[in-house]
N, CA and C atoms as an extended XYZ file, in Angstrom:
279
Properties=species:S:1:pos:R:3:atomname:S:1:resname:S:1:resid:I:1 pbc="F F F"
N       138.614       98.616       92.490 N   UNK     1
C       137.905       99.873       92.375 CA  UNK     1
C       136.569       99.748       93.111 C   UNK     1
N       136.470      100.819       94.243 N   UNK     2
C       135.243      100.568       94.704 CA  UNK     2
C       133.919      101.387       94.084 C   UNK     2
N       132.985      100.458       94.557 N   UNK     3
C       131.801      101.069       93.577 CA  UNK     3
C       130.903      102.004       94.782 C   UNK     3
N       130.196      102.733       94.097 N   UNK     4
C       129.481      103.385       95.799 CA  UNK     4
C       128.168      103.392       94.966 C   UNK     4
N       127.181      102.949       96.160 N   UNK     5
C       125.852      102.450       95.957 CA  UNK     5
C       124.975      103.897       95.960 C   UNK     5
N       123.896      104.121       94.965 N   UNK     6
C       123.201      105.722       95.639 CA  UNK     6
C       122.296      105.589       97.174 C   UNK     6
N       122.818      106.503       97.816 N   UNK     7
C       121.966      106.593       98.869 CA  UNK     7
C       120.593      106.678       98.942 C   UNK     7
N       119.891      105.752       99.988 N   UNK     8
C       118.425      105.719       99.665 CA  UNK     8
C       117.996      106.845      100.900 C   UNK     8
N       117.276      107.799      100.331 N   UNK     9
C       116.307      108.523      101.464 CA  UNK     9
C       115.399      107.455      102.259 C   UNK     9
N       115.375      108.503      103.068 N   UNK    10
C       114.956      107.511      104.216 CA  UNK    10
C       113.252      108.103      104.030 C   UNK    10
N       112.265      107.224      104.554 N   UNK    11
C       110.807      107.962      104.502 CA  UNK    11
C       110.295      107.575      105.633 C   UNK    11
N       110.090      108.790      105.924 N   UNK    12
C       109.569      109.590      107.514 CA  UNK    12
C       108.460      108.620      107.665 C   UNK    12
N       107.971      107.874      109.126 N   UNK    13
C       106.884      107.422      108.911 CA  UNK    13
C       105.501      108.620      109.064 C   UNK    13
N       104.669      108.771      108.577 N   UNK    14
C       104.107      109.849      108.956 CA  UNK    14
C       103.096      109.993      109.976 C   UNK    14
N       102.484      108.558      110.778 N   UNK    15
C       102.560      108.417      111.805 CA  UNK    15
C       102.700      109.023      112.917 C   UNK    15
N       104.219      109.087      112.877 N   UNK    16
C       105.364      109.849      113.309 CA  UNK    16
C       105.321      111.141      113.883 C   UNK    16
N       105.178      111.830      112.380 N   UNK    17
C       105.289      113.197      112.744 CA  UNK    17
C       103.957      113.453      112.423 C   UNK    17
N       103.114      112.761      112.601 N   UNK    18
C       101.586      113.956      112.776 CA  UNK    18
C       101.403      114.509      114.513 C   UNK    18
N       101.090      115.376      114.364 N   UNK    19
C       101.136      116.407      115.573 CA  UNK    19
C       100.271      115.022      116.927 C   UNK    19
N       100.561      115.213      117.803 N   UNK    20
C        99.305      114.672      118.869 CA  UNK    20
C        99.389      115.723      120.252 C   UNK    20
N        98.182      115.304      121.224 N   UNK    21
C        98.273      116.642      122.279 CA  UNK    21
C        98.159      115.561      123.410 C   UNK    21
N        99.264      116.556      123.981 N   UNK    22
C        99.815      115.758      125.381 CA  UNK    22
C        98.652      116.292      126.720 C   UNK    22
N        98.130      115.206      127.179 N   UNK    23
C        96.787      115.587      128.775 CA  UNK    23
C        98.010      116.165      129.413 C   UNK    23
N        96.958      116.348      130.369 N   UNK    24
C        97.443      117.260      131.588 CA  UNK    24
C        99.015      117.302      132.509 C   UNK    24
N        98.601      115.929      132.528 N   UNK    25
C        99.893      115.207      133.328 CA  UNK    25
C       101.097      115.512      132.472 C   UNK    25
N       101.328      115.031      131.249 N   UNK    26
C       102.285      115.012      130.426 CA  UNK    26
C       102.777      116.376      129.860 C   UNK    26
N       101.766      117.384      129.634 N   UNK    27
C       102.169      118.597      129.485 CA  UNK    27
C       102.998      119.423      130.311 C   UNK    27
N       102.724      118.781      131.842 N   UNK    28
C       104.060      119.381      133.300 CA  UNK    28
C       105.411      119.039      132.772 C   UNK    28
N       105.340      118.410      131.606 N   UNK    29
C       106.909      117.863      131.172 CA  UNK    29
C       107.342      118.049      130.352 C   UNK    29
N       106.282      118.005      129.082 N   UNK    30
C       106.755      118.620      127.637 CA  UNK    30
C       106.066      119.998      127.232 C   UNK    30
N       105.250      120.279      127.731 N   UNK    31
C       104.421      121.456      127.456 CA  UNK    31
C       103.264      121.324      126.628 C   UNK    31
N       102.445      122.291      126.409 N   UNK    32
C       100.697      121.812      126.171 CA  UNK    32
C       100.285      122.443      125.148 C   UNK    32
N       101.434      122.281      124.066 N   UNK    33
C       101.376      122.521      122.585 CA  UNK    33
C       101.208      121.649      121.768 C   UNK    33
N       100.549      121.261      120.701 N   UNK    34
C       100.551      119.681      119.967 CA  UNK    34
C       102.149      119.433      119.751 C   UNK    34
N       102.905      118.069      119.804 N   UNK    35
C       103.923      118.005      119.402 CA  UNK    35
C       104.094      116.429      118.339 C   UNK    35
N       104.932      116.495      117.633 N   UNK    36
C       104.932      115.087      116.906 CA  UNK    36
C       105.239      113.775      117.925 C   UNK    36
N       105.214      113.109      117.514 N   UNK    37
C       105.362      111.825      118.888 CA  UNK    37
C       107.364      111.871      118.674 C   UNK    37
N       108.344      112.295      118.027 N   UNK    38
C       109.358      112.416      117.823 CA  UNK    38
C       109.877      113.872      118.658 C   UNK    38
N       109.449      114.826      118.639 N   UNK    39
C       109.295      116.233      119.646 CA  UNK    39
C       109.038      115.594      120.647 C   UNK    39
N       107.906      114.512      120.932 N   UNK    40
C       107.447      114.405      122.648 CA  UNK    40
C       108.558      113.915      122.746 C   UNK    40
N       108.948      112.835      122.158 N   UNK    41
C       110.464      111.730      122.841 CA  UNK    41
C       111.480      112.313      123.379 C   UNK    41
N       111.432      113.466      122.489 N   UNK    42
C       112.981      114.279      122.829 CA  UNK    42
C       112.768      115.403      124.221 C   UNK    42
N       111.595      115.976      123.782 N   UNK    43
C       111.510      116.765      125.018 CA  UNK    43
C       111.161      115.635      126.648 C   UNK    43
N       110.579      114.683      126.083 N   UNK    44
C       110.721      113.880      127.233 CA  UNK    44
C       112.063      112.961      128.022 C   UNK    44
N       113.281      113.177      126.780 N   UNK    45
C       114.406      112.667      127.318 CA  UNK    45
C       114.981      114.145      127.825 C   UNK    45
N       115.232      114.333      127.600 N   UNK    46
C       115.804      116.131      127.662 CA  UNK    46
C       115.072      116.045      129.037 C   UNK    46
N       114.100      116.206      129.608 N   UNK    47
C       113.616      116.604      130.893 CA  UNK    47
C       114.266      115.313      131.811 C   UNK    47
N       114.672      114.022      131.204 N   UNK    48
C       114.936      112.974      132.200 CA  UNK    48
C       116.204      113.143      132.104 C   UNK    48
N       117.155      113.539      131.459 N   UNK    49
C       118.518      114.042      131.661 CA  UNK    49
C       118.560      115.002      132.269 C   UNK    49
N       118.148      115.965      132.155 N   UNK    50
C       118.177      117.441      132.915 CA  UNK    50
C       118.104      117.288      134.412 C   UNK    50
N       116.853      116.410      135.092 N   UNK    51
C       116.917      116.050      136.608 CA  UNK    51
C       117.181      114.876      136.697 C   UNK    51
N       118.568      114.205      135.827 N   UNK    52
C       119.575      113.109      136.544 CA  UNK    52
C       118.308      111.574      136.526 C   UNK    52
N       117.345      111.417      135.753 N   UNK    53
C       116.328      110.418      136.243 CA  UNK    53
C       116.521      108.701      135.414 C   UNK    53
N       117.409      108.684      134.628 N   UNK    54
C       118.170      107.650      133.859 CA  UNK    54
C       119.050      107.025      135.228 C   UNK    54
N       118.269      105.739      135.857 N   UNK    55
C       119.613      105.471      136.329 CA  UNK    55
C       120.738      104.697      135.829 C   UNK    55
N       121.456      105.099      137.106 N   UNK    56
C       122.721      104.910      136.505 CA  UNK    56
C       123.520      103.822      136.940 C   UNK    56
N       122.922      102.484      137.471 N   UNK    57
C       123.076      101.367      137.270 CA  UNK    57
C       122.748      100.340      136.435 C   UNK    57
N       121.705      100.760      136.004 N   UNK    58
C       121.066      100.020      135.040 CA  UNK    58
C       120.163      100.839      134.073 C   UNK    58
N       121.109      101.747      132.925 N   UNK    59
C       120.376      102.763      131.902 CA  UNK    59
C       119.604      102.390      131.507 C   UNK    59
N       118.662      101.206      131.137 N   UNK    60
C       117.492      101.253      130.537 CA  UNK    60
C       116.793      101.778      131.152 C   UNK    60
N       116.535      101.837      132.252 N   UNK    61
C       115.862      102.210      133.349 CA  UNK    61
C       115.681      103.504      133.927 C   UNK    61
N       114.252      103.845      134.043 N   UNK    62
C       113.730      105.496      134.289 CA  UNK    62
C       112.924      105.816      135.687 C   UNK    62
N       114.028      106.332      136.458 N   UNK    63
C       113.595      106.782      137.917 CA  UNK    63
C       112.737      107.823      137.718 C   UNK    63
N       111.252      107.465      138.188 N   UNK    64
C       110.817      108.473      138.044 CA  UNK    64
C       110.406      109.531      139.310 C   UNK    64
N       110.179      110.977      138.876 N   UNK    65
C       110.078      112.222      140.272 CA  UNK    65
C       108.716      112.518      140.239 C   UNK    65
N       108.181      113.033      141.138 N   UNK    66
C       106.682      113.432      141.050 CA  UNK    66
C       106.087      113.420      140.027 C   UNK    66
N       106.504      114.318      138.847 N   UNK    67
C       105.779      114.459      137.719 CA  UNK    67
C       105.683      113.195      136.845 C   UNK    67
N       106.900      112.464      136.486 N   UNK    68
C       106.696      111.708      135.683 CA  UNK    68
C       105.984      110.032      136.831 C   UNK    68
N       105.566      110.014      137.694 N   UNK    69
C       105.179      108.861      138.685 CA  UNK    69
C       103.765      109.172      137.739 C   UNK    69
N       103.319      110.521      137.658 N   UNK    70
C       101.642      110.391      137.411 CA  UNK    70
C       101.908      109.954      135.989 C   UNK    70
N       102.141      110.279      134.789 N   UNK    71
C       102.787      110.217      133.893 CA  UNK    71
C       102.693      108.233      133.693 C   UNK    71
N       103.552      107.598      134.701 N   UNK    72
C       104.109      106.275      134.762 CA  UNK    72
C       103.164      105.518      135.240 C   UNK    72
N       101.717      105.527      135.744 N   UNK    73
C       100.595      105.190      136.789 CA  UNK    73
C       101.422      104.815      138.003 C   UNK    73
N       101.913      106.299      138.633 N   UNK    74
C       102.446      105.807      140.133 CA  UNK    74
C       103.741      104.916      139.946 C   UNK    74
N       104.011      104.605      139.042 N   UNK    75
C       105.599      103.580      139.521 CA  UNK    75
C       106.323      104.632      139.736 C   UNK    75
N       107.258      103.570      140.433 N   UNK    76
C       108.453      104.785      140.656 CA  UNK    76
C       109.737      104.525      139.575 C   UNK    76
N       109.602      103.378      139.157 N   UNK    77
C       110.519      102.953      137.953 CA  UNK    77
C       110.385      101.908      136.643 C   UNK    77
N       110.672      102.701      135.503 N   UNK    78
C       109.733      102.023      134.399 CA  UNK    78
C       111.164      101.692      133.299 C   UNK    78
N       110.797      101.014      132.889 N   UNK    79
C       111.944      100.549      131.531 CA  UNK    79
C       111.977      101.436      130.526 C   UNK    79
N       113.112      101.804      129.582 N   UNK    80
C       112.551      102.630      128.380 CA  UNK    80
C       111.456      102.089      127.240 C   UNK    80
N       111.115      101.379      127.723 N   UNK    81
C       110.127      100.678      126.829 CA  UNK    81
C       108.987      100.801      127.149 C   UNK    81
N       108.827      100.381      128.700 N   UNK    82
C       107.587      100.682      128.810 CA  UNK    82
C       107.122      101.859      129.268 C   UNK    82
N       108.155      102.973      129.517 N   UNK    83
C       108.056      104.413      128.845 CA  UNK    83
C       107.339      104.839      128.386 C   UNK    83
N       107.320      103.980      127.016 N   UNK    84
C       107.131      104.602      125.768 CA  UNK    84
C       105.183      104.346      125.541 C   UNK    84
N       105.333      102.834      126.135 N   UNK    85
C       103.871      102.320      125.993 CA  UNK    85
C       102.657      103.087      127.224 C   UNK    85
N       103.366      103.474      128.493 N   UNK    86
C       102.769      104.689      129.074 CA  UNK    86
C       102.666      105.871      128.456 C   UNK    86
N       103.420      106.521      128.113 N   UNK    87
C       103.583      108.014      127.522 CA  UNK    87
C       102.594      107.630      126.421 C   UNK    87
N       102.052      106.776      125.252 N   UNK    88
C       101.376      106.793      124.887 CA  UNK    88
C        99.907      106.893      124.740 C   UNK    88
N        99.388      106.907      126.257 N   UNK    89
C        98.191      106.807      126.775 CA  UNK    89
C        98.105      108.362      127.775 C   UNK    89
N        99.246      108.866      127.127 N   UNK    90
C        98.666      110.493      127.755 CA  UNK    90
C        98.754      111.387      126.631 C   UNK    90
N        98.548      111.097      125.511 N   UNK    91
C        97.943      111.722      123.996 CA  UNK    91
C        97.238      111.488      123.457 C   UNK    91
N        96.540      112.592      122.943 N   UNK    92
C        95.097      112.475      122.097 CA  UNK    92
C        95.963      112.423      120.247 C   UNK    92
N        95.628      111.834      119.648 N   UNK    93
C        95.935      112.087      118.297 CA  UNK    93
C        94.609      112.861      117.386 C   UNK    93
């Protein structure tokens, strides 16, 4: 007889979802509304799927187009990681 364990809610970090505002650069991509750092991620994958910028030899990896180069300091290709540690330095919390 199997037993079933209660499900634990999960807790949001709140971190997370407190609003932050995207500079100049970053707003050409997600727009220049406060968004949670979970909204930026998504609207920032959503724009790198939309113009094909995931390549596609090696998916970790983010080709970037005009907008996101300023975004990236000028690279033209960044890891999803260090993505994340750029995109962080174009929000105010």
């Amino acid at each position: 007889m199997a037993t079933t364990e209660p499900t634990k809610t999960r807790k949001l970090n709140p971190a997370l979802s407190k609003p932050v505002q995207p500079d100049e650069a970053l707003s050409a991509i997600v727009g220049s509304t406060p968004l949670s750092r979970g909204e930026l991620t998504k609207k920032l994958w959503e724009y790198i799927k939309k113009n094909g910028l995931q390549d596609q030899a090696k998916k970790t990896m983010i080709n970037a187009d005009d907008a996101l180069k300023v975004v990236f300091n000028g690279k033209t290709q960044v890891s999803m990681f260090e993505m994340t540690k750029l995109v962080s330095g174009h929000v105010k919390a």
